[in-house]
C-alpha positions in Angstrom: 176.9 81.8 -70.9 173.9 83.4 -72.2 172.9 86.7 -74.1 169.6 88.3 -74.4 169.7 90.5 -77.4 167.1 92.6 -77.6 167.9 94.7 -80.6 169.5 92.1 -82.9 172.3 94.9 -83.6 176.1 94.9 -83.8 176.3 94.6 -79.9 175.2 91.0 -79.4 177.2 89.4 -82.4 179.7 91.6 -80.9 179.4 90.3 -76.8 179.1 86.4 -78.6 181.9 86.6 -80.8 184.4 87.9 -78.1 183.8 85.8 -75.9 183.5 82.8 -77.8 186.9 84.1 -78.6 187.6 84.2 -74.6 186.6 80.5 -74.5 182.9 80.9 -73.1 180.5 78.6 -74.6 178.0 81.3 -75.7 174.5 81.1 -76.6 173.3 84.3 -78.1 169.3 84.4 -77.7 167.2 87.0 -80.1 164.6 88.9 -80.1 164.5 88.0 -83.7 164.6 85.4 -86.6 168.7 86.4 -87.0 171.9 87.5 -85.7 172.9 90.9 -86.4 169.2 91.4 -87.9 169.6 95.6 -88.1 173.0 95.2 -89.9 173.5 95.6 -93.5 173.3 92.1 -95.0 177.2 91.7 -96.1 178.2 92.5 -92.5 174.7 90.4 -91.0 175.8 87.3 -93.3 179.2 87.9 -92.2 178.8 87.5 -88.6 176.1 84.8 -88.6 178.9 82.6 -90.4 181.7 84.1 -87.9 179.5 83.0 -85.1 178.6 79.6 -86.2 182.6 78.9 -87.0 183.1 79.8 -83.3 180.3 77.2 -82.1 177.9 80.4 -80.8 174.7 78.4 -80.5 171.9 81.1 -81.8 168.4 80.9 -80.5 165.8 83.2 -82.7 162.7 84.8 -81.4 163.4 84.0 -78.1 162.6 86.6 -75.3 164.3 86.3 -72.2 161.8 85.5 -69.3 163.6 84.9 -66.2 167.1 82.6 -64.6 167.8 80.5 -61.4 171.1 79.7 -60.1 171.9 77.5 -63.4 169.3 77.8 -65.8 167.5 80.7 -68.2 163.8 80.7 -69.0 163.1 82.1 -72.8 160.1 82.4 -74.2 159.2 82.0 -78.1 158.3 85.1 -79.4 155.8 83.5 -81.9 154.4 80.8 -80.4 155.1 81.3 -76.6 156.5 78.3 -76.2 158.9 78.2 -73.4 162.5 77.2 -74.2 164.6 76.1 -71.1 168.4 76.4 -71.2 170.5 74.6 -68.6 174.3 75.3 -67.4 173.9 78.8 -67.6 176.6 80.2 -65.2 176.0 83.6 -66.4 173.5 85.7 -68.0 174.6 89.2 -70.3 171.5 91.3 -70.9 171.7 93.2 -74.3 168.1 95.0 -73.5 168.3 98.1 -73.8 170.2 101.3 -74.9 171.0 104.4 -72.7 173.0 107.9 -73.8 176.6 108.2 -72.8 176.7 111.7 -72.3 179.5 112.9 -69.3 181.5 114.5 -71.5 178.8 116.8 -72.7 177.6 117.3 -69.1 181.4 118.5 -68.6 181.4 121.2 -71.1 178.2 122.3 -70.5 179.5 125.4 -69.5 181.8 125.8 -72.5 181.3 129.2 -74.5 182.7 127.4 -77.6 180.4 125.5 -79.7 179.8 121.8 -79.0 178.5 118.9 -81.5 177.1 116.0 -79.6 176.9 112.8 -82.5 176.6 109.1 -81.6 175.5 108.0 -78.2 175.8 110.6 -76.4 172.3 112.1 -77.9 170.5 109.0 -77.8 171.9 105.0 -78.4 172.9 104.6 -81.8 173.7 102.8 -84.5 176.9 102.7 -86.2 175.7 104.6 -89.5 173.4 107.1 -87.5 176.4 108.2 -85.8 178.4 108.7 -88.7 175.4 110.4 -90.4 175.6 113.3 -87.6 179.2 113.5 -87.3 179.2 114.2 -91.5 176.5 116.9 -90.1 178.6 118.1 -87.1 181.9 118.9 -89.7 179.7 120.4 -92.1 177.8 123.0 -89.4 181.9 124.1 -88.6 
């Protein structure tokens, strides 16, 4: 199994470290020199160890460029080298980062007042999403 993580964030340690859990023999590919990269450093160093205790083989810089049946194309981010990875039975993208909002669609219609925090504004970190709900319960 392979992961492209685009956003070296706390969803691709997350994806690798379940399912090395699960079993899978994971290789989580970056978009940057480190796992966990836009973590705070105790939590960053935390799951870089986590992950190599769990035999999640890490691939830095590496942008994913396309797959066949059993193999994924990467391509060096710095050099453009192109790194092939073979028994790949299955590919999980970690691209990109789209609002969950069907709640607030729901109550759009709501006279009451509604605070929308987190991901359903916009795809968020962790902290960011604390951050506004602190706001939200301070606006009430």
């Amino acid at each position: 199994m392979l992961i492209a993580d685009w956003r070296c964030d706390w969803i691709g340690t997350g994806l690798a470290e379940k399912l090395a859990r699960d079993g899978c023999r994971v290789r989580l590919c970056l978009n940057g020199p480190v796992a966990g990269q836009r973590m705070q450093n105790y939590m960053r160093d935390h799951a870089n160890g986590l992950l190599r205790s769990l035999g999640v083989e890490v691939i830095p810089y590496a942008g994913l460029h396309g797959v066949d049946a059993d193999s994924a194309y990467l391509r060096h981010l710095s050099s453009g080298e192109a790194i092939v990875c073979d028994q790949v039975d299955t590919v999980v993208l970690a691209l990109g980062h789209e609002p969950a909002d069907e709640l607030g669609q729901r109550l759009a219609d709501f006279s009451g007042d509604v605070f929308t925090v987190g991901d359903c504004l916009a795809a968020r970190t962790v902290e960011e999403a604390v951050l506004e709900g602190l706001k939200a319960g301070v606006a009430v």
